[in-house]
VOBA-1610 file (N, C-alpha, C; in pm, whole numbers, padded with zeros to 5 digits, always signed):
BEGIN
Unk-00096-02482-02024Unk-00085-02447-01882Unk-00007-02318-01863Unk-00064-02222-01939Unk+00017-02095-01950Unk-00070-01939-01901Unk-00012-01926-01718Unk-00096-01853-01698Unk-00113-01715-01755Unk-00155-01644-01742Unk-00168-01512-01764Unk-00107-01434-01651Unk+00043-01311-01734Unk+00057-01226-01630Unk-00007-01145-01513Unk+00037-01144-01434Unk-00020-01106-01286Unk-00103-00957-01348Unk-00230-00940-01316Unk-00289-00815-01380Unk-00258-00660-01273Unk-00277-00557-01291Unk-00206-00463-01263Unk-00311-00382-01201Unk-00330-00257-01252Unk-00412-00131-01148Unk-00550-00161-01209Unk-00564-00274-01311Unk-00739-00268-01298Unk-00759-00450-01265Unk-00687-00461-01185Unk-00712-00604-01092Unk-00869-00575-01023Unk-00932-00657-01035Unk-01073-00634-00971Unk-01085-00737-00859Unk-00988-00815-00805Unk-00940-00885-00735Unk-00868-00871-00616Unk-00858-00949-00526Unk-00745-00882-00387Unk-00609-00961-00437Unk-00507-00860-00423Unk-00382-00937-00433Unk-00290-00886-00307Unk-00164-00906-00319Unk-00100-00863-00259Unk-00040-00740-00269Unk-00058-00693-00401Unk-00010-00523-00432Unk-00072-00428-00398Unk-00258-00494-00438Unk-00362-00347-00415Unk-00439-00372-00294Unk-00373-00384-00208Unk-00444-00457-00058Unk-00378-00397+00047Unk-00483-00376+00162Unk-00415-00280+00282Unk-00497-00378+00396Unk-00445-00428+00481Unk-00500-00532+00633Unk-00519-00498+00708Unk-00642-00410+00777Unk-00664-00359+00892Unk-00700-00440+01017Unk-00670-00431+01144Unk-00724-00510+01241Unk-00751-00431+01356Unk-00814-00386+01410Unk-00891-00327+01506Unk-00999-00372+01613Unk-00896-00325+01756Unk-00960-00390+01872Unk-00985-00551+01916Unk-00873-00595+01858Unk-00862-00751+01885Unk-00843-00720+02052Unk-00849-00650+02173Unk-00838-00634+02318Unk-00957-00747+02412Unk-00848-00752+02513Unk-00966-00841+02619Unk-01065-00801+02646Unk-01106-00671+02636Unk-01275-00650+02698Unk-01374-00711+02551Unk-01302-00673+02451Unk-01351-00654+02338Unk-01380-00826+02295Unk-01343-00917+02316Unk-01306-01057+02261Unk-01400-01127+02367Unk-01374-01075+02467Unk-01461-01123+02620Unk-01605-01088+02600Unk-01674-00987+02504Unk-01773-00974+02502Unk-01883-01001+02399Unk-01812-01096+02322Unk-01822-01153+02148Unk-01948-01254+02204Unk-02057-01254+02163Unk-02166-01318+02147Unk-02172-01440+02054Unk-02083-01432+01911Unk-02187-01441+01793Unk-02095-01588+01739Unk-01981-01564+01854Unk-01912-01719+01777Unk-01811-01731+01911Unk-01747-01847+01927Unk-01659-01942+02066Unk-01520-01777+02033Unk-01487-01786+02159Unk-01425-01695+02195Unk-01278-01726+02095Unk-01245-01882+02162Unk-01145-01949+02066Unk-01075-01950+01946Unk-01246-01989+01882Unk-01222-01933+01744Unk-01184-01842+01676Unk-01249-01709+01749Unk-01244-01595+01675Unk-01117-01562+01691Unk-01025-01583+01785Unk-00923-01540+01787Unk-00817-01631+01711Unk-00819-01775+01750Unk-00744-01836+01626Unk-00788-01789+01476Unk-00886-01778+01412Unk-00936-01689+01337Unk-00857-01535+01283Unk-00842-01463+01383Unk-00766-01319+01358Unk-00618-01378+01343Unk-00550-01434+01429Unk-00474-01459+01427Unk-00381-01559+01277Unk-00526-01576+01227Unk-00476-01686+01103Unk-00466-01568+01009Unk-00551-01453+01004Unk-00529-01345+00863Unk-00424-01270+00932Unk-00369-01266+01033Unk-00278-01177+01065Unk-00119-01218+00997Unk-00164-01332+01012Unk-00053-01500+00911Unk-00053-01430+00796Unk-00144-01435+00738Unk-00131-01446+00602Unk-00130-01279+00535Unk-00117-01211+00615Unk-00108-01105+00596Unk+00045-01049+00559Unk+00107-01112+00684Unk+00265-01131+00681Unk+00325-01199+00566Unk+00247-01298+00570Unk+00300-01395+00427Unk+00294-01348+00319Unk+00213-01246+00280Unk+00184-01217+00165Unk+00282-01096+00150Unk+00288-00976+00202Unk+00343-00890+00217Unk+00283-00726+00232Unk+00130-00784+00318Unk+00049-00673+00309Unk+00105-00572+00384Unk+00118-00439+00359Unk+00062-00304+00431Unk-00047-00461+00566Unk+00027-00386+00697Unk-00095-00384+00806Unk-00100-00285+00886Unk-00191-00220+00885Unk-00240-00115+00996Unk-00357-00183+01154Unk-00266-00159+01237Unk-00323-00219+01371Unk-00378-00079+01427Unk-00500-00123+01526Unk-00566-00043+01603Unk-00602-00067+01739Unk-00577+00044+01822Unk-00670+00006+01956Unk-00740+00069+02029Unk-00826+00073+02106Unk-00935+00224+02148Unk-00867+00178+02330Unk-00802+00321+02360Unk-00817+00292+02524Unk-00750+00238+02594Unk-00629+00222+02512Unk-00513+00184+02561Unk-00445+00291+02659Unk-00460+00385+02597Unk-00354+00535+02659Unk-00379+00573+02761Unk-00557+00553+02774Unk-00592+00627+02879Unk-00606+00516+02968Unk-00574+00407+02987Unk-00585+00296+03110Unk-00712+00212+03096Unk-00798+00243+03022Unk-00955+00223+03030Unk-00894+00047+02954Unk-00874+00026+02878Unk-00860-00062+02789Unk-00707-00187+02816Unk-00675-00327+02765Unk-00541-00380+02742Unk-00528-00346+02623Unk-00410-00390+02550Unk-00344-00398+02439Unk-00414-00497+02354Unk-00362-00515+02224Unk-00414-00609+02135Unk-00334-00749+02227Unk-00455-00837+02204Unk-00434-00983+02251Unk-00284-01040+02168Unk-00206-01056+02298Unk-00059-01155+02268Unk-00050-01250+02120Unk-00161-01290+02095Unk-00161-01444+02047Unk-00111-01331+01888Unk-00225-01309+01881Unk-00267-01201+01727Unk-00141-01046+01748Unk-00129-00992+01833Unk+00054-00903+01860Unk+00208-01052+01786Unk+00176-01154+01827Unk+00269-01239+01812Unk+00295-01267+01661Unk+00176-01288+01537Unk+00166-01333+01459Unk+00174-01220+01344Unk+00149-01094+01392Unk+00201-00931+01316Unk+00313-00910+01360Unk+00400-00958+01417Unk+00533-00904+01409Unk+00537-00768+01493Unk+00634-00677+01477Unk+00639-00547+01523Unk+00611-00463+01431Unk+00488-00417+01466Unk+00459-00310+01346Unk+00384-00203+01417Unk+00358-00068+01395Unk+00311+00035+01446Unk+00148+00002+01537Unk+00108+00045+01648Unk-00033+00071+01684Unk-00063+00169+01684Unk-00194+00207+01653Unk-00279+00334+01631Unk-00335+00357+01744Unk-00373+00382+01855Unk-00445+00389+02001Unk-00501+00479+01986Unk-00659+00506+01994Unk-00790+00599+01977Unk-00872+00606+02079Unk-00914+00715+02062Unk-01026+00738+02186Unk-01209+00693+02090Unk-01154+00718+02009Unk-01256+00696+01891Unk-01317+00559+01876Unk-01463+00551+01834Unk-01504+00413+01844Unk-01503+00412+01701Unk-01514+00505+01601Unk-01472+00508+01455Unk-01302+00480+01443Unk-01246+00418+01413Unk-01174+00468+01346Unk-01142+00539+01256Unk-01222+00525+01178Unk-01137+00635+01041Unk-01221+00782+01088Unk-01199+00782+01243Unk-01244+00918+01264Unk-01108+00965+01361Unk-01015+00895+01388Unk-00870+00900+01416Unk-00771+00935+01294Unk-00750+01100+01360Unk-00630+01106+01243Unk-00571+01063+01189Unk-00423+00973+01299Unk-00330+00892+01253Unk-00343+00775+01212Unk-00494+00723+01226Unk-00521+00587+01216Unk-00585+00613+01036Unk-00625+00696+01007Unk-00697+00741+00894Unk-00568+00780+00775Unk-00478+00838+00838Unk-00337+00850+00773Unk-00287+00768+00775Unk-00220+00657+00842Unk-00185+00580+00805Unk-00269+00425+00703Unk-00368+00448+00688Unk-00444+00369+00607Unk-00392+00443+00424Unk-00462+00558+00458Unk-00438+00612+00304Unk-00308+00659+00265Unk-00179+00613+00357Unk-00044+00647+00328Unk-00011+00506+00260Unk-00107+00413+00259Unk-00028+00275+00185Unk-00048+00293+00083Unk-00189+00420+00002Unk-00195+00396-00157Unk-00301+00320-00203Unk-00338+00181-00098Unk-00381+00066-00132Unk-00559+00129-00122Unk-00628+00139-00210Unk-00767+00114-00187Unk-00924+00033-00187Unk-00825-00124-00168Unk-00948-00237-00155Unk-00843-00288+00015Unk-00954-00260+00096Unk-00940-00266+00292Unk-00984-00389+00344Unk-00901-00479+00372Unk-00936-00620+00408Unk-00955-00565+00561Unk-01080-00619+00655Unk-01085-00534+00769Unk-01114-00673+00893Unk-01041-00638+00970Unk-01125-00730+01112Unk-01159-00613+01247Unk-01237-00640+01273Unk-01274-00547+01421Unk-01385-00606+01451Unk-01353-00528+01618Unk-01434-00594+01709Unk-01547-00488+01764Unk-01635-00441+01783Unk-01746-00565+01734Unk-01777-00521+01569Unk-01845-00596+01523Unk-01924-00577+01334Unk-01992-00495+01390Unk-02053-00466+01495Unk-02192-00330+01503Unk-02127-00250+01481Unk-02009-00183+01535Unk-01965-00071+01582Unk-01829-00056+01521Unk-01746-00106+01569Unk-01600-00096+01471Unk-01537-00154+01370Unk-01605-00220+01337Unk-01658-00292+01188Unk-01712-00182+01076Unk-01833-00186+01119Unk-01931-00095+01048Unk-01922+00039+01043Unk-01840+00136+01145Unk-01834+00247+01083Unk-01757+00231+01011Unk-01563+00253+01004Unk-01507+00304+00914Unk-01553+00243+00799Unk-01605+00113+00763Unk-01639+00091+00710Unk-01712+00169+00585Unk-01832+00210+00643Unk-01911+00278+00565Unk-01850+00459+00543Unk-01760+00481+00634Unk-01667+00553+00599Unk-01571+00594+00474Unk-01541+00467+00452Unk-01387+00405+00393Unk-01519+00408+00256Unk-01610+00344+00255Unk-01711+00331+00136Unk-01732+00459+00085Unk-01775+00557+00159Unk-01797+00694+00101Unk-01704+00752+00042Unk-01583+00709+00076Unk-01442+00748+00010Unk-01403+00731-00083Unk-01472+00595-00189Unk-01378+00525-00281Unk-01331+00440-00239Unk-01326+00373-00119Unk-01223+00257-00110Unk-01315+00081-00087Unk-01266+00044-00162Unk-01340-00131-00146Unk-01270-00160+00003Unk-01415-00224+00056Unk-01372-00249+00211Unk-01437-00445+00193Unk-01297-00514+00234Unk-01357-00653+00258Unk-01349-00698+00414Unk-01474-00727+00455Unk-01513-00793+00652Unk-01502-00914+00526Unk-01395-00991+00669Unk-01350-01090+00685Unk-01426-01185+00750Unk-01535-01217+00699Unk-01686-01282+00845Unk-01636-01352+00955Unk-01532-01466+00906Unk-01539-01573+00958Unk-01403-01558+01092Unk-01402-01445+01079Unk-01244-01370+01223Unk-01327-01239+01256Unk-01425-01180+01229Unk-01536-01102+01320Unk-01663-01145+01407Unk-01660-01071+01504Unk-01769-01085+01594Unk-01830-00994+01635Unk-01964-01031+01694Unk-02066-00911+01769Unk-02092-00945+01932Unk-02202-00830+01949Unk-02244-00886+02080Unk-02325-01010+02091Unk-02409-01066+02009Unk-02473-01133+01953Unk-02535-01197+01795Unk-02553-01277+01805Unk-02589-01369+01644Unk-02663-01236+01530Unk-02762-01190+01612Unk-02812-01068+01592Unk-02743-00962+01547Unk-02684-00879+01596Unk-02612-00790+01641Unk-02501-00834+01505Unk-02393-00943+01490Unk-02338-00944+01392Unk-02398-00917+01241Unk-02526-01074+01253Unk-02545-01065+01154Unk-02626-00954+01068Unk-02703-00882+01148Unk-02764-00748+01100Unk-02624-00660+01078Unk-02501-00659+01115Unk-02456-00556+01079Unk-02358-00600+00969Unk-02351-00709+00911Unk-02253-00758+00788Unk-02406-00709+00670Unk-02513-00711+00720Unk-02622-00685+00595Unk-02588-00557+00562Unk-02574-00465+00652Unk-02599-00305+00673Unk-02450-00289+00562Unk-02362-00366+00618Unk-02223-00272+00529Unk-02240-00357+00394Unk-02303-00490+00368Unk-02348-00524+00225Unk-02404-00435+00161Unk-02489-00423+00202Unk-02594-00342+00148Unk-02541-00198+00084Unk-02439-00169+00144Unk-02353-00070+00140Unk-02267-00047+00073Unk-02244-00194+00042Unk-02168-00241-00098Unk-02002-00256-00093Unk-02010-00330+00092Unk-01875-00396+00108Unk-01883-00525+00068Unk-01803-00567+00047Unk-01731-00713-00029Unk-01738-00857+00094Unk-01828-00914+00105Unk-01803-00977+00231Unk-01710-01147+00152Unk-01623-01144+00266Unk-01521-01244+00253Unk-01514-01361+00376Unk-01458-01473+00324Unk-01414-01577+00390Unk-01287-01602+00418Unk-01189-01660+00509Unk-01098-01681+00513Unk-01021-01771+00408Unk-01089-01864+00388Unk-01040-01962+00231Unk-01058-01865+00150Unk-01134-01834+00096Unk-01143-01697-00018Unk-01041-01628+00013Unk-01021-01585+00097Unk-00924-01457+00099Unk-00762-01559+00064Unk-00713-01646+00072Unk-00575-01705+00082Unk-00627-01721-00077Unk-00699-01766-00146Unk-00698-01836-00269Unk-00691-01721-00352Unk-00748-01630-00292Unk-00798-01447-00332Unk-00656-01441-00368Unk-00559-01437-00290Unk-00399-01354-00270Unk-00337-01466-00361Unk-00366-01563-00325Unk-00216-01721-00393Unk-00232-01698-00527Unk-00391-01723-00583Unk-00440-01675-00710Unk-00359-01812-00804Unk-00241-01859-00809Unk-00161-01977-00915Unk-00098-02014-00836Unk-00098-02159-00891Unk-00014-02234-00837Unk+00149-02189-00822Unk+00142-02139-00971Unk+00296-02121-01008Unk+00373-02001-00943Unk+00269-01958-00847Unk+00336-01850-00723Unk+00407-01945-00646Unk+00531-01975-00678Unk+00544-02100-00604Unk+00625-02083-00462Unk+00675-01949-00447Unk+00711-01883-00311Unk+00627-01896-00201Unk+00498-01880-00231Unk+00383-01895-00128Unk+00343-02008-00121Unk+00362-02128-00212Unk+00287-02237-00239Unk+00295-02322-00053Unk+00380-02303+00003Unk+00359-02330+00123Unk+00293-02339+00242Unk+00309-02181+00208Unk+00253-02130+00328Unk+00061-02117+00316Unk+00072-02108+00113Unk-00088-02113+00112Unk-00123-02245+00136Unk-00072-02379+00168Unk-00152-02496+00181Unk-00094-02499+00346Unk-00056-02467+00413Unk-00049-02476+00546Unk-00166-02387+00594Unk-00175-02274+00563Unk-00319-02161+00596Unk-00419-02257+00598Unk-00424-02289+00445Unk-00606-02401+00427Unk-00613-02515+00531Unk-00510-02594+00573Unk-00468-02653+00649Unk-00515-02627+00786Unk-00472-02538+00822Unk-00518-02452+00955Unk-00650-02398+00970Unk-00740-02367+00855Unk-00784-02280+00854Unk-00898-02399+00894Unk-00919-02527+00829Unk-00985-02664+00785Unk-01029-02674+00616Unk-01016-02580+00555Unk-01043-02612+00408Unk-00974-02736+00361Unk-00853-02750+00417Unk-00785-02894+00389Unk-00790-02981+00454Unk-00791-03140+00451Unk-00792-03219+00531Unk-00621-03227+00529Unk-00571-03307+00605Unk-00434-03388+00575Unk-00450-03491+00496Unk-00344-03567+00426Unk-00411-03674+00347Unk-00379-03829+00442Unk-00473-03827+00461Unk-00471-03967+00557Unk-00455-04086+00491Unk-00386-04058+00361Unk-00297-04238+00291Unk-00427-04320+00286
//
Protein backbone atom coordinates (compact mmCIF):
# COMPACT_ATOMS: atom_id res chain seq x y z
CA UNK A 1 0.00 0.00 0.00
CA UNK A 2 2.81 2.24 -1.01
CA UNK A 3 1.81 5.10 -3.06
CA UNK A 4 3.88 6.66 -5.50
CA UNK A 5 5.30 10.22 -4.98
CA UNK A 6 3.08 13.03 -6.05
CA UNK A 7 4.33 13.37 -9.90
CA UNK A 8 5.69 16.77 -10.96
CA UNK A 9 5.85 18.99 -14.37
CA UNK A 10 4.96 15.93 -16.53
CA UNK A 11 1.71 15.18 -14.44
CA UNK A 12 -0.76 14.50 -17.28
CA UNK A 13 -3.37 14.89 -14.70
CA UNK A 14 -5.19 17.90 -12.84
CA UNK A 15 -3.76 18.52 -9.48
CA UNK A 16 -3.56 21.16 -7.35
CA UNK A 17 -0.07 22.57 -8.46
CA UNK A 18 -0.61 22.60 -12.36
CA UNK A 19 -4.18 23.95 -12.28
CA UNK A 20 -5.64 27.48 -12.74
CA UNK A 21 -9.96 27.85 -11.93
CA UNK A 22 -11.58 30.12 -14.07
CA UNK A 23 -15.23 31.23 -13.58
CA UNK A 24 -16.86 33.60 -15.79
CA UNK A 25 -20.20 35.37 -15.83
CA UNK A 26 -21.88 33.42 -13.10
CA UNK A 27 -24.38 37.14 -13.24
CA UNK A 28 -28.24 37.33 -13.07
CA UNK A 29 -28.99 38.01 -16.64
CA UNK A 30 -26.62 35.33 -17.49
CA UNK A 31 -28.06 32.32 -15.07
CA UNK A 32 -31.69 33.72 -15.82
CA UNK A 33 -31.21 32.82 -19.33
CA UNK A 34 -29.73 29.12 -19.03
CA UNK A 35 -31.94 26.80 -21.11
CA UNK A 36 -30.05 23.57 -20.87
CA UNK A 37 -30.39 22.60 -17.08
CA UNK A 38 -32.77 23.94 -13.60
CA UNK A 39 -31.49 27.26 -12.80
CA UNK A 40 -30.83 25.72 -9.18
CA UNK A 41 -28.64 23.42 -10.11
CA UNK A 42 -26.37 25.11 -12.10
CA UNK A 43 -25.67 27.35 -9.58
CA UNK A 44 -25.39 24.96 -6.62
CA UNK A 45 -23.17 23.34 -9.20
CA UNK A 46 -20.67 26.52 -9.66
CA UNK A 47 -20.82 27.09 -6.40
CA UNK A 48 -19.64 23.44 -5.44
CA UNK A 49 -16.20 23.91 -7.81
CA UNK A 50 -15.83 27.24 -6.42
CA UNK A 51 -15.57 24.88 -2.92
CA UNK A 52 -13.27 22.91 -4.06
CA UNK A 53 -11.28 25.20 -5.64
CA UNK A 54 -10.61 26.92 -2.27
CA UNK A 55 -10.03 23.62 -0.76
CA UNK A 56 -7.55 22.64 -2.83
CA UNK A 57 -5.55 25.71 -3.15
CA UNK A 58 -6.19 26.71 -6.72
CA UNK A 59 -5.05 29.99 -8.46
CA UNK A 60 -8.89 31.40 -9.14
CA UNK A 61 -9.40 33.92 -11.66
CA UNK A 62 -13.09 35.43 -11.60
CA UNK A 63 -14.79 37.27 -14.43
CA UNK A 64 -17.55 39.56 -15.36
CA UNK A 65 -18.83 41.33 -18.62
CA UNK A 66 -20.81 44.70 -17.75
CA UNK A 67 -20.50 45.30 -14.57
CA UNK A 68 -18.71 48.84 -14.98
CA UNK A 69 -20.77 50.06 -17.35
CA UNK A 70 -24.27 49.43 -15.43
CA UNK A 71 -25.49 47.10 -18.25
CA UNK A 72 -24.88 43.96 -16.10
CA UNK A 73 -25.02 42.68 -11.77
CA UNK A 74 -22.10 41.26 -10.18
CA UNK A 75 -21.25 37.60 -9.87
CA UNK A 76 -24.22 35.83 -8.02
CA UNK A 77 -23.84 36.13 -3.93
CA UNK A 78 -24.15 32.40 -3.43
CA UNK A 79 -20.85 31.51 -5.79
CA UNK A 80 -18.99 35.49 -4.53
CA UNK A 81 -19.62 33.72 -0.98
CA UNK A 82 -17.90 30.39 -1.58
CA UNK A 83 -14.52 32.22 -3.47
CA UNK A 84 -13.79 34.19 -0.71
CA UNK A 85 -12.28 37.67 -1.60
CA UNK A 86 -10.37 37.43 -4.48
CA UNK A 87 -9.82 39.85 -7.47
CA UNK A 88 -12.72 40.45 -10.43
CA UNK A 89 -11.85 40.95 -13.93
CA UNK A 90 -14.94 43.18 -15.40
CA UNK A 91 -14.95 43.19 -19.45
CA UNK A 92 -16.67 44.66 -22.06
CA UNK A 93 -15.59 41.61 -23.97
CA UNK A 94 -17.73 38.55 -24.65
CA UNK A 95 -14.18 36.71 -25.12
CA UNK A 96 -12.45 36.78 -22.42
CA UNK A 97 -9.11 35.99 -23.17
CA UNK A 98 -9.66 38.96 -25.42
CA UNK A 99 -9.44 41.17 -22.04
CA UNK A 100 -6.11 42.23 -21.18
CA UNK A 101 -6.19 41.95 -17.51
CA UNK A 102 -8.30 39.01 -17.56
CA UNK A 103 -5.75 37.27 -20.06
CA UNK A 104 -2.87 38.46 -17.64
CA UNK A 105 -3.99 37.43 -14.92
CA UNK A 106 -4.65 33.81 -16.15
CA UNK A 107 -1.05 33.42 -17.55
CA UNK A 108 0.47 35.21 -14.36
CA UNK A 109 -0.41 31.86 -12.38
CA UNK A 110 2.16 29.80 -14.65
CA UNK A 111 -0.54 27.13 -14.50
CA UNK A 112 -1.36 25.72 -18.07
CA UNK A 113 -4.20 22.98 -17.77
CA UNK A 114 -7.66 25.78 -17.27
CA UNK A 115 -10.43 24.23 -15.33
CA UNK A 116 -13.24 26.66 -16.82
CA UNK A 117 -17.01 27.50 -15.93
CA UNK A 118 -18.91 30.23 -17.96
CA UNK A 119 -21.92 31.26 -18.90
CA UNK A 120 -23.15 30.52 -21.69
CA UNK A 121 -20.92 27.15 -23.40
CA UNK A 122 -21.88 28.96 -26.86
CA UNK A 123 -20.18 31.99 -26.22
CA UNK A 124 -18.08 32.38 -23.05
CA UNK A 125 -17.26 29.01 -22.71
CA UNK A 126 -16.20 28.41 -26.14
CA UNK A 127 -14.22 31.25 -27.07
CA UNK A 128 -11.39 31.66 -24.69
CA UNK A 129 -11.53 28.43 -24.83
CA UNK A 130 -10.49 27.74 -28.21
CA UNK A 131 -8.31 30.64 -27.53
CA UNK A 132 -6.50 29.28 -24.51
CA UNK A 133 -6.23 25.94 -27.05
CA UNK A 134 -4.33 27.81 -29.68
CA UNK A 135 -1.99 28.82 -26.99
CA UNK A 136 -0.78 25.64 -25.47
CA UNK A 137 -2.91 25.56 -22.65
CA UNK A 138 -5.20 22.34 -21.65
CA UNK A 139 -8.63 23.83 -21.09
CA UNK A 140 -11.12 21.53 -18.84
CA UNK A 141 -15.42 22.66 -19.20
CA UNK A 142 -16.65 21.49 -16.25
CA UNK A 143 -20.18 20.10 -18.01
CA UNK A 144 -22.04 19.45 -15.17
CA UNK A 145 -21.77 23.59 -13.56
CA UNK A 146 -22.17 24.98 -17.37
CA UNK A 147 -25.02 26.08 -19.27
CA UNK A 148 -26.53 27.34 -22.61
CA UNK A 149 -29.40 28.93 -24.06
CA UNK A 150 -30.67 25.65 -24.80
CA UNK A 151 -30.10 21.64 -24.76
CA UNK A 152 -28.94 22.49 -28.26
CA UNK A 153 -27.01 25.35 -27.96
CA UNK A 154 -24.95 23.65 -24.99
CA UNK A 155 -24.62 20.55 -26.26
CA UNK A 156 -23.34 21.50 -29.81
CA UNK A 157 -20.95 23.71 -28.20
CA UNK A 158 -19.10 21.18 -25.60
CA UNK A 159 -18.68 19.07 -29.24
CA UNK A 160 -17.11 22.17 -30.97
CA UNK A 161 -14.41 22.76 -28.03
CA UNK A 162 -14.00 18.65 -27.97
CA UNK A 163 -13.38 18.47 -31.06
CA UNK A 164 -10.92 21.06 -30.43
CA UNK A 165 -9.35 19.00 -28.11
CA UNK A 166 -10.60 20.39 -24.68
CA UNK A 167 -10.75 17.90 -21.89
CA UNK A 168 -14.40 17.63 -20.97
CA UNK A 169 -14.93 17.02 -17.17
CA UNK A 170 -17.34 16.10 -14.44
CA UNK A 171 -17.61 17.35 -11.13
CA UNK A 172 -16.81 13.84 -9.35
CA UNK A 173 -13.91 13.56 -11.76
CA UNK A 174 -12.64 16.70 -11.07
CA UNK A 175 -12.51 16.18 -6.81
CA UNK A 176 -11.08 12.56 -7.40
CA UNK A 177 -8.88 14.35 -10.32
CA UNK A 178 -7.30 16.79 -7.36
CA UNK A 179 -7.67 14.20 -3.97
CA UNK A 180 -5.92 11.61 -6.31
CA UNK A 181 -4.96 9.25 -2.49
CA UNK A 182 -6.37 8.59 0.15
CA UNK A 183 -3.28 9.30 2.09
CA UNK A 184 -3.78 13.12 1.20
CA UNK A 185 -5.22 12.99 4.35
CA UNK A 186 -5.59 16.96 4.82
CA UNK A 187 -8.29 16.93 2.20
CA UNK A 188 -9.69 13.60 3.10
CA UNK A 189 -12.61 15.64 4.41
CA UNK A 190 -13.46 17.94 2.60
CA UNK A 191 -13.07 15.42 -0.53
CA UNK A 192 -15.92 13.12 0.96
CA UNK A 193 -18.13 16.04 1.96
CA UNK A 194 -17.83 17.49 -1.95
CA UNK A 195 -18.98 13.78 -3.25
CA UNK A 196 -21.47 14.08 -0.63
CA UNK A 197 -22.86 17.25 -1.91
CA UNK A 198 -22.20 16.78 -5.13
CA UNK A 199 -24.54 13.07 -4.90
CA UNK A 200 -21.66 10.71 -5.89
CA UNK A 201 -22.06 9.64 -2.24
CA UNK A 202 -24.92 8.41 -0.52
CA UNK A 203 -24.78 8.86 3.43
CA UNK A 204 -24.55 5.54 4.97
CA UNK A 205 -27.93 4.79 6.12
CA UNK A 206 -26.75 1.85 8.85
Amino acid sequence: MTSFAKRGADDRLLSPDNSVLTIIDYQPTQVNSIGSMKHADLVKNAALVAKIGKQYQIPIVLSTVNVATGRNKDTLPTIKKALGDIPSYDRTSINAWEDQEYNAAIKATGRKKIIILALWTEACLTFPTLDALSEGFEVYPVVDAVGGTSPVAHETALRRVEQAGAHLISIPQLICELQRDWNRTDTVPEFVSDLLEDGAFTPDLG
